[in-house]
Backbone as a ProteinNet text record, in pm:
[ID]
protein_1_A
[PRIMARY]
XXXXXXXXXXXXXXXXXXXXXXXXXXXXXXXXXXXXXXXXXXXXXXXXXXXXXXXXXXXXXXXXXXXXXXXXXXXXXXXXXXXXXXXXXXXXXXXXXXXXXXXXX
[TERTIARY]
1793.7	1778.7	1898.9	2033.7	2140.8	2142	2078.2	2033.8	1918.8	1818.2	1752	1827.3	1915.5	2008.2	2040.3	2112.8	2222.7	2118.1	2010.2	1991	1895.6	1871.9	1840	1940.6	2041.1	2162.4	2198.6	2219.8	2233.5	2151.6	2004.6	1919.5	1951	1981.6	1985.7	2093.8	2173.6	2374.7	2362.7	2260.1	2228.4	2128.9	2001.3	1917.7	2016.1	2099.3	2171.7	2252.5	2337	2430.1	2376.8	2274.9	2216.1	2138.8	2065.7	2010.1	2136.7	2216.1	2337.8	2402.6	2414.1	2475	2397.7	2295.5	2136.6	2104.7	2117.1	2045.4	2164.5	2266.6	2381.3	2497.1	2489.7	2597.2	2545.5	2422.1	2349.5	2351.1	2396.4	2425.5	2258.2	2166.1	2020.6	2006.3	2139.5	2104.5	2132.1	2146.6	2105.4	1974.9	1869.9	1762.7	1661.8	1613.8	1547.5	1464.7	1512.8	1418.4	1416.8	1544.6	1565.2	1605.3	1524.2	1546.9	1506.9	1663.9	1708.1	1618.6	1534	1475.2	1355.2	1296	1139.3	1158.1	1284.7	1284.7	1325.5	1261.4	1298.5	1355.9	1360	1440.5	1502.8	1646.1	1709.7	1741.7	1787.1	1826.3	1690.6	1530.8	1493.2	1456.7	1424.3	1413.2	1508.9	1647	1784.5	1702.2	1682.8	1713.7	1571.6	1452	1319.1	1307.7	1399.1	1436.6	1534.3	1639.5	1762.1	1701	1599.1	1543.5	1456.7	1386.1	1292.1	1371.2	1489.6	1573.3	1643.4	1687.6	1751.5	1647.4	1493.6	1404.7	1409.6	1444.4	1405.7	1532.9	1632.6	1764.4	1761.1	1702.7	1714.4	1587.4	1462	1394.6	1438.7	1518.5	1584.3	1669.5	1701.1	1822.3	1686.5	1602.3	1533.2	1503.3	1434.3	1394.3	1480.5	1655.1	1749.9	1743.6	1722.7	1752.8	1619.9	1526.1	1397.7	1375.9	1485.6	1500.8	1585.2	1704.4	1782.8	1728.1	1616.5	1621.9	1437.5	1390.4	1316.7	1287.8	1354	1406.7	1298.7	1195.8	1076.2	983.7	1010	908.2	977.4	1093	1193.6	1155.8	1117.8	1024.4	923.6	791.4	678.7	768.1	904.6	891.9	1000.5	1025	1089.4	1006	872.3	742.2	700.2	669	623.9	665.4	855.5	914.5	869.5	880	902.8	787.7	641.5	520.5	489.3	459.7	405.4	490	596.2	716.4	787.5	775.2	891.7	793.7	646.6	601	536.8	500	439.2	545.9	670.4	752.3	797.9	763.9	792.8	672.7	571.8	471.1	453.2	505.5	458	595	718.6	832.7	805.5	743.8	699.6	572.3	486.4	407.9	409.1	484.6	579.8	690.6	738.7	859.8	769.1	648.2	598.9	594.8	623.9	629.1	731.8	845.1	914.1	972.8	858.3	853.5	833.4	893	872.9	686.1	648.2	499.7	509.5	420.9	375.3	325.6	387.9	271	244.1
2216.5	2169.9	2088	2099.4	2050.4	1909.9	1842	1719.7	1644.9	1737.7	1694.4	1635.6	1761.9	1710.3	1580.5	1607.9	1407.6	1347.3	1302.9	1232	1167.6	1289.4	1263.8	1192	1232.1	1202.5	1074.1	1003.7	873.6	850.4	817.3	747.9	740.4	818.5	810.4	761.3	745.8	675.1	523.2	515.6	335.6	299.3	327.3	344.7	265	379.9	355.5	260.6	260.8	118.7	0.1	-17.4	-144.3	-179.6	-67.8	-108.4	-161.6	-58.3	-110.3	-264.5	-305	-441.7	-524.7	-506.9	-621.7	-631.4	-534.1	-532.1	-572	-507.3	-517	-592.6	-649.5	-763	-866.4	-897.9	-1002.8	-1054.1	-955.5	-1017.3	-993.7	-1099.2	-1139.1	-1168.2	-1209.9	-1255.4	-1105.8	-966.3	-871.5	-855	-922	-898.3	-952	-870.9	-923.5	-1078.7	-1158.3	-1251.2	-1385.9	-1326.6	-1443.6	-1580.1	-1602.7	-1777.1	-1845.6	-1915.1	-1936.8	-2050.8	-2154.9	-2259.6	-2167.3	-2085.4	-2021	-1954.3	-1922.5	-1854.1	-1929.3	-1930	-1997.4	-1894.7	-1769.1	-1667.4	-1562.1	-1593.6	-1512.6	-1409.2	-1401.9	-1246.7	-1210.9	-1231.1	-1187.5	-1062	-1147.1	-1128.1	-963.4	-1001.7	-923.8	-772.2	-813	-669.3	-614.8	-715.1	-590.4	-497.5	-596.6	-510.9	-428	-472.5	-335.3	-205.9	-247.8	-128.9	-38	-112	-47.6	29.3	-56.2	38.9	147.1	128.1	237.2	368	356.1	477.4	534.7	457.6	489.2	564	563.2	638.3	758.4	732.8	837	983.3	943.7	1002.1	1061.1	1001.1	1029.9	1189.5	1159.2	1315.3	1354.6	1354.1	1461.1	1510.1	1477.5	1534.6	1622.9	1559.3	1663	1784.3	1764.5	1865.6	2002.9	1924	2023.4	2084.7	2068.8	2084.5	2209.8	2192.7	2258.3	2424	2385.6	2454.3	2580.2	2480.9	2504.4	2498.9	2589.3	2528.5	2589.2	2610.2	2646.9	2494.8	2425.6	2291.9	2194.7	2216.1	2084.4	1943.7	2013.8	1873	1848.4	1886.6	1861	1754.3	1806.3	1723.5	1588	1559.8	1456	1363.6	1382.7	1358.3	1270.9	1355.2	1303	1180.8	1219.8	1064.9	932.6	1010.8	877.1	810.7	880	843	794.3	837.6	822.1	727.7	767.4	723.5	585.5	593.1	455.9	342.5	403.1	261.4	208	303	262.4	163.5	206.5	162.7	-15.2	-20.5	-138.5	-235.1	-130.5	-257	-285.7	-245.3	-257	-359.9	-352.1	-440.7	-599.1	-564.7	-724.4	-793.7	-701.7	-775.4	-826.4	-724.3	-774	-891.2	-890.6	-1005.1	-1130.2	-1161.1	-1276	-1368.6	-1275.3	-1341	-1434.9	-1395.7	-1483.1	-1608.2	-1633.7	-1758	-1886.9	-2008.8	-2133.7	-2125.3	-2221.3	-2255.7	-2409.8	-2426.5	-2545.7	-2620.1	-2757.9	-2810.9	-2939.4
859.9	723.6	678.1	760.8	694.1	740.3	820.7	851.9	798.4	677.7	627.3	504.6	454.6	346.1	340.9	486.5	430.8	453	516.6	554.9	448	270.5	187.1	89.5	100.8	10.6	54.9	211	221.2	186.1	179.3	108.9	-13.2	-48.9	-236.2	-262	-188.7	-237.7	-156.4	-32.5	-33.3	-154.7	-187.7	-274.8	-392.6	-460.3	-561.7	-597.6	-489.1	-454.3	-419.4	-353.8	-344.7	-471.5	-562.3	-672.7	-793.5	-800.3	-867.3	-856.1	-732	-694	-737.6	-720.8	-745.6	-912.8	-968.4	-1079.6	-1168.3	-1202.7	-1219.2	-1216.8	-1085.2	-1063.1	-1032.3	-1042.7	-920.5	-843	-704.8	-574.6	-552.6	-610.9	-486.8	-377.7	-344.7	-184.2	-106.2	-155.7	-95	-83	-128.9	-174.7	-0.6	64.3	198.4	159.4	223.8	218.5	164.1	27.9	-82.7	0	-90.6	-78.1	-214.2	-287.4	-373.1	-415	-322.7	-359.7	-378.7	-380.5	-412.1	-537.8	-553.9	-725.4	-826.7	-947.3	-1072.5	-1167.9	-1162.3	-1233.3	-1147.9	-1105.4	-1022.1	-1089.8	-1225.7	-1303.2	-1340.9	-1363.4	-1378.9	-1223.1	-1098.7	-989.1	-989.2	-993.1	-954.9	-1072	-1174.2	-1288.1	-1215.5	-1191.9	-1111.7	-953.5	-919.1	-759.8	-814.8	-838.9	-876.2	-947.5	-1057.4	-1138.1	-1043.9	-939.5	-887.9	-718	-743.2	-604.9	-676.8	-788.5	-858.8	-870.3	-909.7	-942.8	-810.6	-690.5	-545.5	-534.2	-560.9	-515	-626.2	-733.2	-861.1	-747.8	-707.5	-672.7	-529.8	-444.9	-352.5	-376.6	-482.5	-517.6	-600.9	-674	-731.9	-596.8	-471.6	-362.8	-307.8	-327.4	-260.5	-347.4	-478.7	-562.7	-546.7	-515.2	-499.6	-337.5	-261.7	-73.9	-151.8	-221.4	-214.3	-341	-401.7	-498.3	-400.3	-327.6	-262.9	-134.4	-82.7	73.3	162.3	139.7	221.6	244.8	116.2	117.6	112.2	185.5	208.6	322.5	409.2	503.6	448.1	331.6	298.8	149.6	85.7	-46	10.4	152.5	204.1	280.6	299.1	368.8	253.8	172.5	34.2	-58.8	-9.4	-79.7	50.9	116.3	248.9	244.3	268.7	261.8	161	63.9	-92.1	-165.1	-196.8	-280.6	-240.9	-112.9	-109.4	-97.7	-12.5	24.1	-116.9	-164.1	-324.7	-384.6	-436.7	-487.3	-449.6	-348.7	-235.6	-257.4	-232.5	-283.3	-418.5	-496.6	-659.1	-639.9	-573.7	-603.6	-559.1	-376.9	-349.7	-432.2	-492.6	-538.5	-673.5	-760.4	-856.4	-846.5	-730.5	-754.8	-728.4	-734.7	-723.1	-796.3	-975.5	-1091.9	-1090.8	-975.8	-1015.2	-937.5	-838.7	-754.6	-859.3	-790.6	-865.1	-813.6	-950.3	-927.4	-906.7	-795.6	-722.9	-868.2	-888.4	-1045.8	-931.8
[MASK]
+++++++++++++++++++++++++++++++++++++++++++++++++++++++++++++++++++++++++++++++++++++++++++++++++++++++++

């Protein structure tokens, strides 16, 4: 279990820190993929990935907090973020950040 721990807690302290840098400072070019000629709103871009990496690192430690408070359903509530939680989050982010591609006129 003590390898389930960290291996929740790094998620949640990259999670955090990469949402922090992005949303926060606007380093986008952390952002997979960016390419500065396809976006017409880079701070809008920066504050929806950072917000949505930040809920991902916030949910990261609710999971540590519920391993540690419930340590019988600690692989079923780390299953749960991994499966459920991140890919959701990911797709609501790429398909969300579309708003903020330049449009072809």
């Amino acid at each position: 279990m003590d390898v389930l721990y960290i291996i929740t807690e790094l998620i949640g302290f990259v999670m955090l820190g990469l949402g922090y840098l992005i949303r926060f400072r606007g380093r986008v070019e952390l952002i997979a993929g960016y390419d500065e000629k396809r976006v017409r709103d880079p701070e809008g871009l920066a504050r929806f990935v950072g917000t949505n990496l930040l809920l991902l690192g916030a949910g990261a430690f609710a999971v540590l907090a519920l391993e540690f408070l419930i340590p019988g359903y600690a692989v079923l509530f780390f299953v749960i973020y991994a499966l459920v939680a991140v890919p959701l989050v990911s797709f609501i982010t790429v398909r969300g950040s579309s708003r903020y591609e330049k449009r072809d006129s």
